[in-house]
N, C-alpha and C positions, 0 to 999 in steps of 0.2 A: 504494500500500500504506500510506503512511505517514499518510493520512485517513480510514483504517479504526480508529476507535474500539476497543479492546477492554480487558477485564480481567483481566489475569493471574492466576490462581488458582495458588501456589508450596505444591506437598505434600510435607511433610516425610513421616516417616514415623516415628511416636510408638512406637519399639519400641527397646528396647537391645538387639533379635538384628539378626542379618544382613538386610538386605531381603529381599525374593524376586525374583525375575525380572521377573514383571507391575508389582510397584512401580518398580521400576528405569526400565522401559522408559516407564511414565508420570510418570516425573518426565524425562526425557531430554524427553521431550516438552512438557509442559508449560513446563520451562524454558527450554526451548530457543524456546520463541513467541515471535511480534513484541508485543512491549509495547507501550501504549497512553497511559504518561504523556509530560509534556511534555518531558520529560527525553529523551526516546527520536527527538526532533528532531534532537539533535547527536550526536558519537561518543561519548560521556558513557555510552550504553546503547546497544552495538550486541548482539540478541540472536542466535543461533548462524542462526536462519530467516532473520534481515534479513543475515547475512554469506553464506549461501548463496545466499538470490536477490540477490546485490549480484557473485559469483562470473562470470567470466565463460571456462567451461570450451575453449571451441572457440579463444578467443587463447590463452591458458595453456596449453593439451596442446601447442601448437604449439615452446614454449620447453622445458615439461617436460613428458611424455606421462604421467611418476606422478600427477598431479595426478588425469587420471581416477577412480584407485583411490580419491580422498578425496569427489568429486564428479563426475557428468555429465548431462547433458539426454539423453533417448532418441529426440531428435526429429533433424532433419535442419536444424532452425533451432531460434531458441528458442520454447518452449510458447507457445499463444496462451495470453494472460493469461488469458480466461474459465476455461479447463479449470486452468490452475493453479492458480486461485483455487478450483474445483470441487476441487480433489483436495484441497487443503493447512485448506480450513474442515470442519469437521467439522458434520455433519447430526444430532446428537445433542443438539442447544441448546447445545452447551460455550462458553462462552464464550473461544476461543481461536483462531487462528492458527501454525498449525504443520507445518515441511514433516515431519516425523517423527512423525507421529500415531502412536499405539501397533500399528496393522493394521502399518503400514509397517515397522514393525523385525523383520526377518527371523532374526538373530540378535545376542545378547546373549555376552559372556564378560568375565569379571570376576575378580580375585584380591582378597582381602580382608589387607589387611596390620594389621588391626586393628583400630585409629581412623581405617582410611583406605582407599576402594577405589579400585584404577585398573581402566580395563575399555575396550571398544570397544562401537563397535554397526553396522551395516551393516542398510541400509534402502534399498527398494527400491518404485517405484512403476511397473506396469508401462505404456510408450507414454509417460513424462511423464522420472523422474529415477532415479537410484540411489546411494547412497553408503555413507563409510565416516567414522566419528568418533572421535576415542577421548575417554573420560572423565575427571575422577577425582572422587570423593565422601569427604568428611567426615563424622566423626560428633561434633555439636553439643550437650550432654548428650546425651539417650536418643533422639536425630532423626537420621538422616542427610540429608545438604545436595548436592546435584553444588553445587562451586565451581568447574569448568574443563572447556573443552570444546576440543579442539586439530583443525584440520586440516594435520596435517605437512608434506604434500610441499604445498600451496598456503603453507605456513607462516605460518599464522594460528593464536593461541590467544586464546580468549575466558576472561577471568578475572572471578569475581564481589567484585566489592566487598564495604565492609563495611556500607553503605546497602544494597545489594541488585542496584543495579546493573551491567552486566555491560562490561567496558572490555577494547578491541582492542589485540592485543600483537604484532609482526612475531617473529614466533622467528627465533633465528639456528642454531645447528648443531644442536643439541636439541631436543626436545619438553618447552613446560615450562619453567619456571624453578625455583626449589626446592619442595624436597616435591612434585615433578612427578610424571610416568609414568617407567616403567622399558620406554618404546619407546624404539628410538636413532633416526635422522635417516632409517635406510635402511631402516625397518618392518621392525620383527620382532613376532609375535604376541606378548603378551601372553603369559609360562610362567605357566603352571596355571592355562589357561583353561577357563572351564565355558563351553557352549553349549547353547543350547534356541532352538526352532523355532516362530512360531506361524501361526495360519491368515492364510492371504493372501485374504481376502473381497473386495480390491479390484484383485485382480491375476487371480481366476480360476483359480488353482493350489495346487491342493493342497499344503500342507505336512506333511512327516515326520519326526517326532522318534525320533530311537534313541535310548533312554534307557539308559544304563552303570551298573549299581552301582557303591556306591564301592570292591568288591574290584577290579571291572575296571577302574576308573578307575586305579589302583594301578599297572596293568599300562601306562600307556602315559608317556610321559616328559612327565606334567604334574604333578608331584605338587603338591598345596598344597590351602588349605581352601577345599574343593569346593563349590559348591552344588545343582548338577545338571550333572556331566562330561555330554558329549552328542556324538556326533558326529550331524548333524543334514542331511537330505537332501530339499532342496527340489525348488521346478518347474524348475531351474534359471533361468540367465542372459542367456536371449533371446540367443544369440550372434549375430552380422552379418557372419562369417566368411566364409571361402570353403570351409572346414571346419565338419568334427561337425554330424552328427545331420542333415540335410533330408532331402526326400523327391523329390529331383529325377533319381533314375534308376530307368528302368523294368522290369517284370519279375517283379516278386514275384508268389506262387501262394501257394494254400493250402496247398498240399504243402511248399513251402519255409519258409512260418508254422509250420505243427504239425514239421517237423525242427526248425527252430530252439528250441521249446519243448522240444520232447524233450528234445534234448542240453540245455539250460537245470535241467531235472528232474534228468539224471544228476550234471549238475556240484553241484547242489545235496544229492543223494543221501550226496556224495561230498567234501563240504570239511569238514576236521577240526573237533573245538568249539573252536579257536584263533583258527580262519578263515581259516588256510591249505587251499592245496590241494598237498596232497606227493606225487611222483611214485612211491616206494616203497609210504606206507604207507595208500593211498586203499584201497589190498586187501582192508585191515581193517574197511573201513563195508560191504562186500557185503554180502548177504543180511538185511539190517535189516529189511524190509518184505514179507510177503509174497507179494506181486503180482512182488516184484523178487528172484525167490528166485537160487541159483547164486551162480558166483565172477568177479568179471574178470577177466583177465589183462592183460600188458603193463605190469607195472610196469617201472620205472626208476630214478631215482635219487633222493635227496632232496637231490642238489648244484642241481636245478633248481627244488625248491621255491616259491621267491621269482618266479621268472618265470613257473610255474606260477599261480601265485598271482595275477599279473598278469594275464594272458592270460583266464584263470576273467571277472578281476571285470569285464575290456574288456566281457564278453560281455554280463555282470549292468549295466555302467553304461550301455551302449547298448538296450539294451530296457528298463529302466527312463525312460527317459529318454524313448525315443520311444513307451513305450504309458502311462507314467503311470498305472500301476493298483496300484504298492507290494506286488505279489507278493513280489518278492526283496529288500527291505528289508532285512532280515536278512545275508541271504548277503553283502549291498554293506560294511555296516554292519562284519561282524564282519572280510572279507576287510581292506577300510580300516586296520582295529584293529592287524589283523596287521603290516601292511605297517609303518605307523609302530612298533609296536614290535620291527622290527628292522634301522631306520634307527638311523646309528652320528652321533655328536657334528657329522660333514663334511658328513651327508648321504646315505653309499653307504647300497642296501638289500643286508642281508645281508652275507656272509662275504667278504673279500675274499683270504680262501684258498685258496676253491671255484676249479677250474680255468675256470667261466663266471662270474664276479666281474660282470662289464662285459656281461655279457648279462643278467644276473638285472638289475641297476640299470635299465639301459637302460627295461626293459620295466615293472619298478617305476614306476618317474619317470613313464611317460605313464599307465599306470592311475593315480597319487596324481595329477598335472596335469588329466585327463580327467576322473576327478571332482570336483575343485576349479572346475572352469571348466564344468560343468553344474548343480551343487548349491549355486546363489546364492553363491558366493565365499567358503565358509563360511572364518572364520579358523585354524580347529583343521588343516583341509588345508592352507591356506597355506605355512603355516613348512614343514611338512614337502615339498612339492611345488617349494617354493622353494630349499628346501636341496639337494632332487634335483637340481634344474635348475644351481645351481651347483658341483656334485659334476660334473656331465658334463661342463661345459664346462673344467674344471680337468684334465679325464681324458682330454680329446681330445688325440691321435699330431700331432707335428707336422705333419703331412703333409694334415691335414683331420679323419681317422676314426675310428674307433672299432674298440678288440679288447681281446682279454681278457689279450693279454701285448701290454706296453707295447712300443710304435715298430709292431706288427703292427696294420693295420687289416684288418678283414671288413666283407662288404658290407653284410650280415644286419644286422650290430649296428650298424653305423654307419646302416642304415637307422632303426632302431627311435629313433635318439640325433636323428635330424635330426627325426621325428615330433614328436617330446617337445618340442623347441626350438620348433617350428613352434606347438604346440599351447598352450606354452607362452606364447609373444608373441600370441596370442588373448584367453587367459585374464590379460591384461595382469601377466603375472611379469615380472622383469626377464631378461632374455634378452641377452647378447654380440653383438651383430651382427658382430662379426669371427671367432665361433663357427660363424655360420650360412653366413660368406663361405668361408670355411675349407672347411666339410664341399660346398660347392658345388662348390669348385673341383676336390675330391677326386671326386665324382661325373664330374665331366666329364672329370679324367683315367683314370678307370675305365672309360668311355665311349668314348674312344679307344683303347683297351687289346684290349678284348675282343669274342673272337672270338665271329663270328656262329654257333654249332654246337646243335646239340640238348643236349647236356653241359651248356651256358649257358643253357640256355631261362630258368631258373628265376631267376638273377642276371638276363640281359635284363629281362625283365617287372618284376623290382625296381627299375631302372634307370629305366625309363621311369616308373612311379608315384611314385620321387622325386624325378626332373624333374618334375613335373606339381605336389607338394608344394611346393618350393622355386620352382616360379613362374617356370623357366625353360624355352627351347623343346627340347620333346623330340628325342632322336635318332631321324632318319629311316631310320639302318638299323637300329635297335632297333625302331621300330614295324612299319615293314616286314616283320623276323625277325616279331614274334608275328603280324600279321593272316597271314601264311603260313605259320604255322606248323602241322604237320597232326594234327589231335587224334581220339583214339579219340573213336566217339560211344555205348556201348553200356554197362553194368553192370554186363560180364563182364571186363573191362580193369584193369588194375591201375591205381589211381589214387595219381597223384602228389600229394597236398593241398597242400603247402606252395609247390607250383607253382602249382595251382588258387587259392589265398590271393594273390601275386601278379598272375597272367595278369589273375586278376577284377578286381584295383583299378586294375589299367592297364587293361584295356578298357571299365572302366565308365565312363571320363572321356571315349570318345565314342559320338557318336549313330548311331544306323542302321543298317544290315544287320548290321556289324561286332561291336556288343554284341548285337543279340537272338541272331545266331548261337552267340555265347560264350555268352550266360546259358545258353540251352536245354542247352547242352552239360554245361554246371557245373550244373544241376541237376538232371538224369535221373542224372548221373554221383555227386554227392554225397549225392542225398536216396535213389537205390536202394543205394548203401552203408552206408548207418546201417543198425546194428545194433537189432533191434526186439523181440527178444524175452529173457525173465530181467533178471537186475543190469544186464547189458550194453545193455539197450534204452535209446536214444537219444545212445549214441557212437558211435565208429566206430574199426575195429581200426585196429592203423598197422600190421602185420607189413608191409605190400607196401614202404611206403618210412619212413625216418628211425627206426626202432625204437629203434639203437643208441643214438639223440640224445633221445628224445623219450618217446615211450608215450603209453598213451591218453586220457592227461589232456590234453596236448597237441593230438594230431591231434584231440580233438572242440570243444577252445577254438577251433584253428583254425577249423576249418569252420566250427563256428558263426559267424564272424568274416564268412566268406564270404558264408555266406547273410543277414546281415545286410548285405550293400554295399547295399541298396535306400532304408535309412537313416541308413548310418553319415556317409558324405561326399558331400559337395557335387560336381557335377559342373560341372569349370573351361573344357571344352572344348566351343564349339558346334560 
């Protein structure tokens, strides 16, 4: 690299306003090039390009796994030089060198303190690198300058001199030395961050900008001078899980496709202009359309809201995600909005006077996580997804679990809590591993507890899908109970759903006689009880089971949930 000739081109920007976005990101780049004087031989000039390919991620993650977040290779060793050289030169004549080309930065957020901005940038190459940067920028008479470029958790800052060149600095507890950033040591996003999204030409994925006026920006806990608030919703993050999103179990129909859109249509029909979805007062969007004339029925309470709400956007974030056509942009977009603004200063979502406090969270925390860890790691979900995450683990019973009055754990909630965690150490958040050893040991004492009976069916099946989650070996008289277990097969049968939501994620995780028998069964039985015709078309009643608990907003997130196991998770079991 260092016999590559080149000339640096440094663009201010000749304006006494704010920059814009696109300037930003092309000076991030620009400056951040490998320079070409002689200078740039010793550590005199190390440019932010020459400190990332000089990085060496796969020893590093080994000591500290945050390092990822700030950089990683997507390869399985490191990039053959020709293609890194192919991605990082730009085909445009530019005369530069740089792993942050302007395609590459996926998102920008930035706070302007003045005469001074700090901001981040996360950039993304897909099959080569990905990362995360934070800035901060001067303003030099009527120009601004980037003078600092920081990667924290590797703890390197690059500071520009007052010749121009750029000298390497070992940070110790901070990011920064004076007139730094306002990140602490243990990443926190950037408050009053703006984000914006732009085309990925080199990744092959579309990019989606939700764009927020600044009333709604108003509305969510970022307040400061804005430039374009965004909550911003990419191709996502190539995950490598064992989790979210493949396409590795079989079964899906057309008939299961067009249910799953229905109910997608109803949920849409049907979430407030907040972007909640409220178990009471969904009532009130009936008859808007009319193709969709009549009334629903089956409301419920508005103590479930926030879980409501969650459950809605699982539906919205997994079929965006696996059809990629920004249908429901929207719906994700405003649901999101909601969510974060009525996360409290800790963390919890929502009321923690509501009698399901620690259910509404629970379910919160993995829809904010879930879309965090699909939507290229945007920063605006971060904080919030990360403050979920250490709300729960602050909230777990001693005893492993999870319930909505303290020292009481449920199976339900502690299911939804172990998900989150699980989903969460994917989406590399920081995560407890004495959290996750914890809620284990609690399952396996649950596991020994309970009785094999029809009464249980519903907990068994949970049981077994969270062994299979937490990666430990399932119970043989739990698997045993469900493949024997004997199931209506007809449309005239009252259907249990929130059994059917379980049974299916436990039998999807093996192959053969065992799931094609289950699926058929779960979807003659699901897809001939959706309702098809008026408001009501494409949910499903709940009168038969959980009414008291739930309503229709519920039992149609559920299913839909169901009939999506053909993309949602990975199957662990051959």
């Amino acid at each position: 690299m260092h016999k590559i000739l080149l000339f640096v081109i440094v663009i201010t920007i000749i304006s006494a306003k704010e920059p814009s976005l696109d300037e930003v990101r092309i000076l991030i780049c620009e400056e951040g090039a490998i320079p070409n004087n002689s200078i740039a031989k010793n550590n005199d000039n190390v440019s932010l390009s020459q400190l990332l390919l000089s990085l060496d991620p796969f020893t590093e993650s080994k000591k500290n796994p945050k390092v990822l977040q700030d950089f990683e290779y997507l390869t399985s060793g490191y990039p053959q030089p020709l293609k890194l050289l192919t991605a990082i030169t730009p085909n445009n004549g530019k005369s530069y060198i740089s792993l942050l080309r302007p395609e590459y930065i996926k998102h920008i957020s930035y706070f302007n303190h003045g005469r001074k901005i700090t901001g981040a940038a996360t950039f993304f190459v897909k099959g080569l690198y990905r990362g995360h940067v934070d800035f901060a920028m001067k303003k030099i008479d009527n120009r601004w300058e980037i003078y600092q470029f920081s990667l924290h958790n590797y703890g390197w800052i690059i500071i520009q001199a007052e010749n121009g060149n750029w000298r390497l600095y070992k940070q110790k507890n901070t990011i920064g030395i004076k007139d730094s950033f306002i990140v602490n040591a243990e990443y926190k996003v950037v408050e009053n961050a703006s984000i914006n999204n732009y085309e990925e030409d080199f990744t092959e994925v579309e990019e989606e900008t939700f764009e927020m006026s600044e009333e709604d920006s108003m509305n969510l806990p970022f307040r400061g001078n804005f430039t374009n608030d965004a909550i911003g919703l990419g191709g996502g993050a190539h995950s490598r899980s064992l989790f979210l999103f493949d396409r590795n179990v079989t079964g899906e129909s057309e008939s299961t496709k067009n249910a799953v859109r229905a109910g997608l249509l109803w949920l849409k029909r049907h979430q407030q202009q907040n972007g909640r979805w409220d178990g009471e007062q969904f009532t009130y969007l009936c008859g808007r359309e009319l193709k969709y004339s009549g009334m629903c029925d089956e409301a419920y309470s508005s103590q479930l809201t926030p879980s409501l709400t969650a459950l809605s956007l699982l539906c919205f974030v997994t079929e965006e995600r696996t059809q990629k056509t920004g249908e429901f942009r929207k719906q994700i977009k405003s649901g999101l909005r909601y969510l974060i603004s009525i996360q409290d200063s800790e963390g919890c979502f929502g009321s923690r006077n509501e009698n399901y406090y620690m259910y509404n969270h629970a379910l919160a925390a993995l829809a904010m996580v879930e879309a965090y860890n699909q939507f290229h790691y945007n920063p605006l979900l971060r904080n919030s997804a990360q403050q979920a995450v250490d709300f729960l683990v602050k909230a777990q019973n001693f005893g492993g679990g999870w319930g909505d009055k303290e020292g009481e754990s449920n199976i339900f909630i502690t299911g939804w809590c172990i998900m989150t965690l699980k989903c969460a150490q994917q989406a590399r958040l920081n995560v407890s591993q004495k959290a996750l050893v914890a809620a284990t040991s609690w399952v396996n004492s649950i596991t020994k507890n309970i009785e094999m009976k029809a009464s249980n069916r519903t907990a068994i099946a949970a049981i077994v899908f969270y062994q299979t989650f937490l990666e430990i070996e399932n119970s043989k008289k739990c698997v045993s109970f469900l493949l024997n277990q004997p199931e209506a097969k007809n449309s005239k049968s009252k259907v249990d759903f929130e059994y059917f939501y379980y049974k299916t994620l436990a039998m999807a995780q093996f192959k053969g006689n065992h799931w094609a028998s289950w699926n058929e069964i779960m979807k003659t039985m699901l897809v001939d009880s959706q309702c098809t015709s008026n408001c009501k078309n494409g949910s499903w009643d709940s009168e038969n089971f959980h009414k008291i608990r739930s309503g229709r907003i519920y039992t149609t997130a559920m299913n839909i949930l169901t009939l999506q196991i053909y993309y949602r998770y990975n199957r662990m079991h051959e």
